[in-house]
C-alpha positions, -999 to +999 in steps of 0.1 A: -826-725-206-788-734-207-789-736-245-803-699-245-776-682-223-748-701-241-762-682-272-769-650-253-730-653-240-717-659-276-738-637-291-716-605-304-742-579-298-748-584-265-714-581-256-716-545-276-744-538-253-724-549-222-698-525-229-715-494-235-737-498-203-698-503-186-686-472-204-713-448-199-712-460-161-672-447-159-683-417-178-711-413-157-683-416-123-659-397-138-680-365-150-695-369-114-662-371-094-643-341-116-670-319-113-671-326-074-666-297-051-628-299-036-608-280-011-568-279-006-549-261+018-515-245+002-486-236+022-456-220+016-471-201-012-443-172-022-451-134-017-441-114-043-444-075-047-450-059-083-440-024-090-405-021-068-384-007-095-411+021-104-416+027-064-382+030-063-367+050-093-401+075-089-399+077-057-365+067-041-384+044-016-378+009-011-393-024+006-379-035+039-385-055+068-415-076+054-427-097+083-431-131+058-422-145+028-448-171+024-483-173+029-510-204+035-541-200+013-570-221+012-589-231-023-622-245-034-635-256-068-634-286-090-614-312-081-599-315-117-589-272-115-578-275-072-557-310-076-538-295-110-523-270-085-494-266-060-479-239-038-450-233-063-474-224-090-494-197-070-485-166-055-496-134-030-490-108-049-488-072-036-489-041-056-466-018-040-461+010-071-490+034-054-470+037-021-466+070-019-443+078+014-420+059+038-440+043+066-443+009+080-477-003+068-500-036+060-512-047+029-535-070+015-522-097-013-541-116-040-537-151-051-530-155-085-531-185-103-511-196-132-521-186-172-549-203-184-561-217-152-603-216-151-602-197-121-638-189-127-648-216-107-623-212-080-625-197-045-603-186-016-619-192+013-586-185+039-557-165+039-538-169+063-519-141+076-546-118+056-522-087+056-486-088+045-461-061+071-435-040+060-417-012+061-417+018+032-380+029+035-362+058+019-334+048-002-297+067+002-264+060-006-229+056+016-192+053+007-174+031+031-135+023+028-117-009+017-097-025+047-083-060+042-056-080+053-029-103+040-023-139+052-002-159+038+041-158+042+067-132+025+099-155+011+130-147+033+150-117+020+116-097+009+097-077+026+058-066+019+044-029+019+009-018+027-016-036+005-033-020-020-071-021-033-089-013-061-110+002-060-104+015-022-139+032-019-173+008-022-209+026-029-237+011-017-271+022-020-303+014+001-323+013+029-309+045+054-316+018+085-294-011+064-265+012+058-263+030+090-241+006+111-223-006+079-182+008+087-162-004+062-151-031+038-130-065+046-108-082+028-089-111+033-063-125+007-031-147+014-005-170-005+021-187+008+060-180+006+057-152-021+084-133-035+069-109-059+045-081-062+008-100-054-021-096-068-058-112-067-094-099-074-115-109-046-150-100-028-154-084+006-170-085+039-191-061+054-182-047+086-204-028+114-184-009+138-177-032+160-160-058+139-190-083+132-203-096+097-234-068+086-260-080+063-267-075+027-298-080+025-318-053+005-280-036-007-268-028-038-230-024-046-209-001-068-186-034-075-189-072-062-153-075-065-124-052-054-081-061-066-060-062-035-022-057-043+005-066-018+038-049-032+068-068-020+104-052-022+137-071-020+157-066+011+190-059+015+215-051+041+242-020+031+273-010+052+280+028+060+311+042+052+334+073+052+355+085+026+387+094+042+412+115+027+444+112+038+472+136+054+493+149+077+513+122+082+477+095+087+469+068+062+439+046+063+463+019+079+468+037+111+434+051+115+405+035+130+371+042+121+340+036+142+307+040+128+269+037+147+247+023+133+280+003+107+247-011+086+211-005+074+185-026+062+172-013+025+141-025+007+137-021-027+133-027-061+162-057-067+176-038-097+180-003-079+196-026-047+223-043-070+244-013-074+245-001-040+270-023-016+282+011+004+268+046+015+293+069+022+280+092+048+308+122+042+349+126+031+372+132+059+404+151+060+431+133+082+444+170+088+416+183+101+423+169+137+452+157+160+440+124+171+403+118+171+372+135+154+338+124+164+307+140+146+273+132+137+260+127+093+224+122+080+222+087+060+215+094+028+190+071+011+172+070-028+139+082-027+128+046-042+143+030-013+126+022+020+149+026+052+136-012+073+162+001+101+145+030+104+180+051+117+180+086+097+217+094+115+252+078+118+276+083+144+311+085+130+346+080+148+379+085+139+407+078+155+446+079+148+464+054+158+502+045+166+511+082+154+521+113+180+521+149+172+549+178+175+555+215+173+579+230+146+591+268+145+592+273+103+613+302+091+620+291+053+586+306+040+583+318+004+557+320-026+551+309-060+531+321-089+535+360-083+519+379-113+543+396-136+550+431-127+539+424-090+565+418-062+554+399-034+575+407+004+568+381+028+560+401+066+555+367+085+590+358+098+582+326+112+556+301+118+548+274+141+535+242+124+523+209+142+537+178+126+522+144+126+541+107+127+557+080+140+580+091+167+610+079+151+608+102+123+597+132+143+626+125+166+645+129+131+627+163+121+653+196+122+631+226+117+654+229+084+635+203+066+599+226+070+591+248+045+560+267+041+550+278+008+521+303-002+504+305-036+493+335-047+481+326-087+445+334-076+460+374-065+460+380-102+477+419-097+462+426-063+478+449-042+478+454-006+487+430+022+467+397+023+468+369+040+469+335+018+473+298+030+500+281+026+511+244+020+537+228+048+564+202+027+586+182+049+613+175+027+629+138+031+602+125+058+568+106+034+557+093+062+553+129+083+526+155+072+509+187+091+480+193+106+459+222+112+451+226+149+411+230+152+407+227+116+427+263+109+446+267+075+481+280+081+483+314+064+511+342+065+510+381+057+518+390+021+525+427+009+520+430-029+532+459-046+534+472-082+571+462-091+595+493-106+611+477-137+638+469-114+621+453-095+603+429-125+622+407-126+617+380-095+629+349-090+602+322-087+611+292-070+596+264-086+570+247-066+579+223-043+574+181-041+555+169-013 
């Protein structure tokens, strides 16, 4: 008996007949087990709608509000078809493209399967929610305004105007009840310690009215980026001035000039600034006054320029110093430049002057050393009597001029008359040194 089974062991064909009973028995297991009725529950299974963009550009209506974004289904079929799946392969579909009208509504979904799956011997036997919820919107547009802020540091000596942005008007287009409490655009840029002209492309913020964060969900923009542009001008600081011209006796040595505001802060560009270290506000004659004028002068400013001080108007103060005033009686009064064949007959006998100085040399002043002179080149041959200003020399005194009382010109009477040839021939004093 032993003898026999150590053949049977070594023989080859029964171990050819051992291993097709083993592999028909796996193939038997295997065909059995495949075939086997299986069930899987899927969650997180994505929701997806099909026909948005003809809903919308037919209709103008758009998808909002949708209660869920995943759904839990429940298969059965062969094991081999149910365990080759997973919830990122299948999806709840919804054909929205026959919605006609805005209206909140529910919908059923199908579960489709991917290509080439036998889904012939597949069933869903739970859904769960059954019904998808949303909300049919109409779809409108709204143009809010850029708003932003800059938050970094301006270099000392600069200064920054108001920022710019590119565009400064966003579209956006969607659900009405999305864009309804959407206000305006933010934007918030910044560098540090910056001395020139800024500028950054950057993205926004939605705003409500109120000042919090709106969502963006279901919106579409005109632009995802906007350029912000913070301008920055060089500063600089520019004395006022007067342009005095002097006289009657008053140089710029013994005059004393007050000025309020004396400087203004300027912003601009730094080329435009480097020429300008003064603005003279107006020319003063020394004449015009005895001992102090006091008046008012717009500041005048380049229309490229910005005014930081903000002051539009100088006060201006002038006073003589050191210097007094006196009274003189003038009798040696005569004229120059008389047209040919014109004679010219002074009426004005005498006229009183007021002379300014140092006292010394007014102390020293005989009403000898006055002369007043009228020039009549601009009477051409005029007739009549007229009344032309004349100058006031004070012969032998530099340091000692006149001044006209409240701003008056001295002026005397003139007679002109058409000279007989006797007459034609005048003598014309030539004209006189200060």
């Amino acid at each position: 008996m032993k003898t026999m089974l150590n053949k049977l062991y070594n023989s080859k064909a029964f171990w050819v007949i051992v291993s097709l009973i083993c592999s028909l028995t796996i193939w038997v297991y295997v065909a059995s087990v495949e075939t086997e009725e299986f069930k899987q529950t899927f969650r997180g299974v994505r929701v997806q709608l099909v026909g948005e963009d003809l809903l919308r550009d037919s209709r103008n209506l758009v998808i909002t509000d949708m209660d869920t974004s995943t759904v839990t289904v429940e298969v059965v079929g062969p094991r081999r078809i149910v365990g080759s799946l997973d919830s990122d392969t299948i999806s709840a579909q919804i054909d929205v493209s026959k919605l006609s009208r805005a209206a909140y509504t529910s919908q059923q979904y199908s579960v489709i399967f991917p290509d080439g799956t036998d889904t012939g011997n597949l069933t869903v036997t739970r859904k769960t929610p059954e019904t998808i919820n949303f909300m049919v919107s109409a779809q409108t547009t709204k143009s809010i305004q850029v708003r932003g802020s800059f938050d970094g540091s301006i270099a000392e000596g600069y200064t920054a105007e108001n920022v710019v942005f590119e565009p400064s008007v966003i579209t956006l287009s969607g659900p009405e009840a999305y864009l309804r409490n959407i206000e305006y655009a933010w934007v918030s840029f910044g560098k540090e310690n910056i001395d020139s002209t800024y500028e950054v492309e950057t993205g926004y913020t939605l705003m409500t009215a109120d000042n919090t964060p709106a969502s963006t969900t279901g919106i579409k923009f005109s632009t995802d980026v906007v350029t912000a542009t913070l301008p920055i001008l060089t500063l600089k600081e520019i004395n006022l001035g007067v342009n005095l011209i002097e006289g009657g006796g008053a140089t710029a040595e013994n005059t004393k000039v007050t000025i309020e505001p004396a400087s203004i802060s300027l912003a601009g560009d730094s080329k435009l600034l480097a020429g300008i270290n003064k603005i003279t506000l107006s020319s003063i004659d020394l004449t015009d006054f005895t001992t102090s004028f006091s008046d008012t002068y717009m500041i005048p400013i380049d229309n490229e320029l910005r005014n930081i001080t903000g002051a539009t108007e100088a006060k201006v103060t002038v006073e003589i110093v050191g210097l007094e005033t006196k009274s003189f009686k003038v009798t040696n009064i005569s004229c120059i430049n008389v047209t040919e064949g014109v004679s010219a007959r002074i009426l004005t006998e005498s006229l009183v002057v007021t002379l300014r100085g140092n006292p010394e040399s007014l102390a020293a002043l005989k009403d000898e050393n006055i002369r007043a002179v009228a020039d009549l080149a601009d009477m051409n041959e005029s007739v009549g009597t007229y009344t032309p200003k004349v100058r006031i020399y004070v012969d032998g005194f530099t340091d000692v001029g006149a001044i006209r009382t409240g701003g008056n010109d001295y002026t005397v009477y003139v007679q002109l008359e058409k000279a007989s040839e006797a007459e034609k021939t005048v003598e014309v004093p030539e004209t006189p040194e200060d």
